[in-house]
LUMZA-923342 format. One record per residue: x negated, y negated, z negated of N, C-alpha, C in turn; residue in one letter. Coordinates in steps of 0.2 Angstrom, whole numbers, plus 5000, padded with zeros to 4 digits. Example, Ala and Ser with C-alpha at 12.3 -4.5 7.8 and 13.67 -1.06 7.14 Angstrom:
residues 2
493450284961493850224961493450164961a 493650114965493250054964493650004961s 
This chain:
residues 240
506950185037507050125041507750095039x 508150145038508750115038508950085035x 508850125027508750105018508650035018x 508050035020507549965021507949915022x 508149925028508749875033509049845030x 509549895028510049865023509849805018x 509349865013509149825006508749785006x 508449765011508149685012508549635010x 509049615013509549555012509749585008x 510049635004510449604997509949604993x 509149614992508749584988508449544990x 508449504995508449404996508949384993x 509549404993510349374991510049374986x 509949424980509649424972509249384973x 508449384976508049344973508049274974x 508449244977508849184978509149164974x 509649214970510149184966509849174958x 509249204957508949184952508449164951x 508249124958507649094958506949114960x 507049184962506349214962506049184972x 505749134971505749114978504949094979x 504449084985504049044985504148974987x 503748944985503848854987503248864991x 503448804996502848795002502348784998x 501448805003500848775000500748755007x 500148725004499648715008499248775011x 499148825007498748875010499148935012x 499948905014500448975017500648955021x 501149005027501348965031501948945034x 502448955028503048945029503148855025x 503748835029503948765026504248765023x 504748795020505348775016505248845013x 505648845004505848914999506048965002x 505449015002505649065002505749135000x 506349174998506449224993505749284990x 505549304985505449344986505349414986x 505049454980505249534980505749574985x 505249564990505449594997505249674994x 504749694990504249754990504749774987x 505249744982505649814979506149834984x 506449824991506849854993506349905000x 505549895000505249935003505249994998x 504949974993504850044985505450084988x 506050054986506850064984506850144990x 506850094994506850155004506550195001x 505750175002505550235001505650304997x 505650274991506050304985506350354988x 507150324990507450374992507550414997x 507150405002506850455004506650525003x 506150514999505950564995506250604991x 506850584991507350614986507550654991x 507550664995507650705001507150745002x 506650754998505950795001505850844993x 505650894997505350934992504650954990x 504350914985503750884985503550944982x 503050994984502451054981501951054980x 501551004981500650994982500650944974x 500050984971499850934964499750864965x 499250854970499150794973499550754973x 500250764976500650734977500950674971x 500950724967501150704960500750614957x 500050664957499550594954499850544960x 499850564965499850494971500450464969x 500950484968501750454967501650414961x 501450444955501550414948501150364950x 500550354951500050304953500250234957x 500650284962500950204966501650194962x 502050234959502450184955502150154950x 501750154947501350124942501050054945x 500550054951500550004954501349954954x 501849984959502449934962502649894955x 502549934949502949894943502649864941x 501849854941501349814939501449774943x 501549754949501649694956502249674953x 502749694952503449654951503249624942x 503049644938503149624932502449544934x 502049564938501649524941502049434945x 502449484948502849444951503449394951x 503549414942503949404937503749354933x 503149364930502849304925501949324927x 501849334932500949314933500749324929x 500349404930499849444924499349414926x 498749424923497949394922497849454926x 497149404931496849474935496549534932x 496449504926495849584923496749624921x 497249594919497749664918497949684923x 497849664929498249704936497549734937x 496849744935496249764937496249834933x 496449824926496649874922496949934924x 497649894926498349934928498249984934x 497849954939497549994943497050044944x 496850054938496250084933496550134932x 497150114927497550174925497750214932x 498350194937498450234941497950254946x 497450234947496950284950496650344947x 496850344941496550384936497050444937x 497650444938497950494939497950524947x 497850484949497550514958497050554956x 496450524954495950574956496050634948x 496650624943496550674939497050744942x 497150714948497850764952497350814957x 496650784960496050814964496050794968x 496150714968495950684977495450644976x 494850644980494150604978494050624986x 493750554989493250554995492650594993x 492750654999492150664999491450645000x 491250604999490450555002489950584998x 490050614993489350634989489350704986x 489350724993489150824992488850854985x 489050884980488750894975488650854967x 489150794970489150744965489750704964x 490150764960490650744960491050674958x 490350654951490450594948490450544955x 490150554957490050504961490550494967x 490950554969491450534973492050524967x 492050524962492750494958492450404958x 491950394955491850334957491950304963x 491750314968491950284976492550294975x 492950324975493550364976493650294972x 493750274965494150224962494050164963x 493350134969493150094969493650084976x 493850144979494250124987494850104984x 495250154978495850134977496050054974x 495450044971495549954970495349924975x 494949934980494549884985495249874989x 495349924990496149954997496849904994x 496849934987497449884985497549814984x 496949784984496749714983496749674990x 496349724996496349705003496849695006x 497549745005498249745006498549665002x 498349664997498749614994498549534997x 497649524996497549475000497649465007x 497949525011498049505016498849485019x 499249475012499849465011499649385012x 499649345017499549285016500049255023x 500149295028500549245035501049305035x 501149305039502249325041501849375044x 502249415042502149505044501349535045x 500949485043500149505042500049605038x 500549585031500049645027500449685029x 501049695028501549755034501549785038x 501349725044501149755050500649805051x 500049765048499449825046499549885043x 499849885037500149945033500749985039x 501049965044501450005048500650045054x 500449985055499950025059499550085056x 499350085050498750135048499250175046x 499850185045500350245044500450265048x 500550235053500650295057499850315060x 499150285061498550315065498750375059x 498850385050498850435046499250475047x 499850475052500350515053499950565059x 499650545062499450545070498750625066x 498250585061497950625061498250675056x 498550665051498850745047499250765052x 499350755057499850805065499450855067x 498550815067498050865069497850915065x 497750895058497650935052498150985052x 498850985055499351045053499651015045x 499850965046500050955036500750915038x 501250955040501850925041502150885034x 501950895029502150865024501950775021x 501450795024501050715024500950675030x 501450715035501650675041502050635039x 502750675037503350635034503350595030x 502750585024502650545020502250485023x 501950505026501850445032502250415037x 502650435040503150415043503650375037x 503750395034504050385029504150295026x 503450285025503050235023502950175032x 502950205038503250175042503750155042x 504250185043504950175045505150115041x 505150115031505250085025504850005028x 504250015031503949955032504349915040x 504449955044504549935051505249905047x 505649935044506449895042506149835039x 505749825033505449765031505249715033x 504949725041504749685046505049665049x 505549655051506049625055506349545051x 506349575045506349495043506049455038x 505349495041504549475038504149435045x 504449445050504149405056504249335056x 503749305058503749215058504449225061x 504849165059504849135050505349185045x 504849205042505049245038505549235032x 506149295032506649265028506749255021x 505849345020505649355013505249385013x 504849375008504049405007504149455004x 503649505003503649574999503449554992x 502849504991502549494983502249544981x 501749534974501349564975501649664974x 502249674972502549744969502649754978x 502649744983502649764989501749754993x 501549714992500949724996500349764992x 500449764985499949814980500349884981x 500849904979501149964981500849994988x 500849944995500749995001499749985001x 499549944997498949964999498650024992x 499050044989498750084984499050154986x 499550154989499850214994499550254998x 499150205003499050225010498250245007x 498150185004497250225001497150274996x 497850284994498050384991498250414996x 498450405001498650465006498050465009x 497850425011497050425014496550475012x 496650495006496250535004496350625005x 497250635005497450695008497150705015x 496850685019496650675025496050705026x 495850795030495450845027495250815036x 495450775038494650745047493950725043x 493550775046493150755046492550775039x 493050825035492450855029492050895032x 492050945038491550985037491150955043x 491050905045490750875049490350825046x 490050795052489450725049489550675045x 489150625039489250595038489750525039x 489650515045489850445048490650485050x 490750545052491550555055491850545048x 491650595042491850585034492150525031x 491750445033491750405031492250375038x 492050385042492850335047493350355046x 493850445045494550445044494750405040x 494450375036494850325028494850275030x 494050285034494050165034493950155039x 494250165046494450125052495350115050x 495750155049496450135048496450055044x 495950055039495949985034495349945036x 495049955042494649915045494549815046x 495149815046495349735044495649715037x 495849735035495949725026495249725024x 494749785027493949805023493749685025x 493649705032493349665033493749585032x 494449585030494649505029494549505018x 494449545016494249545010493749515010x 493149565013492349555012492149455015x 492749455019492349395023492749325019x 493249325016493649285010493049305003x 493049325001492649364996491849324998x 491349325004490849295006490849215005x 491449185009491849125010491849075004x 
């Protein structure tokens, strides 16, 4: 939260001074220019936190390289606007190393192919939801603060203090982000900040052992009540 704090405003001062800014639309809701790679001083925080953690679970690995892989696909996006089939790609590749590190939704007992496919089909649907709900002042953050911490709350029950912190983690970075992401917001994230937290939280989500040895439907809510309105504002933009 601190990190964040800080590094918000000196990476507006930068994206200001060399023009990286949004001009008002019609379809947003700010009036005058506003800066923005707000997501590289979320990454940044977070980042360094971690430098402070000793990271020992496989998992862990594919999920980290994967969201760095995302965040630098969002900024180079955010730089000179890639074609959707390359950030569809891009996200292909980094989900490929989540699930080659062993994290797959279990939804199909016996069939593994078939939880990798789900499994790559959430970590695009999850990072695209986050991104298109990157649309009003504090909309996709705020959501991204909320479901990190409900994911703190359940790996506390699970006994997984390591992916408590990593959640917490991921709060803290976005609550410092927030503050001058509330209407009227000073700076946006873009997309290397709104793809990185939803390509994140939909890999950590997967660490999340609620609910495997029980019912179908318990199985299926740990992952998707936390992203229940990104599911649903995608599906209904996407309908629309």
């Amino acid at each position: 939260f601190g990190s964040v704090l800080v590094l918000t405003p000196l990476t507006r001062m930068v994206a200001q001074r060399v023009g990286m800014v949004a001009a008002p639309r019609a379809d947003r809701w700010h009036s005058k220019p506003t800066a923005l790679l707000g997501g590289v001083a979320v990454f940044a925080g977070f980042a360094l936190t971690l430098g402070f953690t000793a990271l020992y679970e496989k998992q862990l690995y594919g999920m980290l390289i994967g969201s760095a892989i995302i965040f630098v696909l969002g900024l180079v996006d955010d730089l000179i606007s890639l074609a959707p089939l390359t950030k569809l790609l891009g996200i292909f590749v980094a989900g490929g190393f989540v699930i080659a590190s062993g994290l797959a939704l279990p939804w199909f007992p016996g069939s593994p192919l078939l939880d990798f496919a789900v499994t790559m089909l959430w970590l695009v649907g999850i990072t695209n939801a986050m991104n298109l709900l990157d649309n009003m002042d504090g909309l996709s953050p705020g959501i991204a603060l909320i479901a990190s911490i409900f994911l703190a709350l359940a790996f506390s029950v699970d006994g997984h203090p390591l992916m408590v912190m990593l959640a917490l983690a991921l709060a803290g970075a976005v609550a410092g982000f927030l503050l001058y992401n509330f209407y009227p917001a000073s700076i946006f994230m873009g997309d290397s900040g709104s793809m990185f937290l939803g390509f994140f939280l939909a890999s950590l989500t997967l660490m999340n052992e609620y609910g495997r040895s029980r019912s179908l439907i318990s199985v299926m809510a740990g992952p998707v009540l936390p992203f229940l309105i990104p599911i649903f504002d995608t599906t209904f933009v996407t309908i629309s």
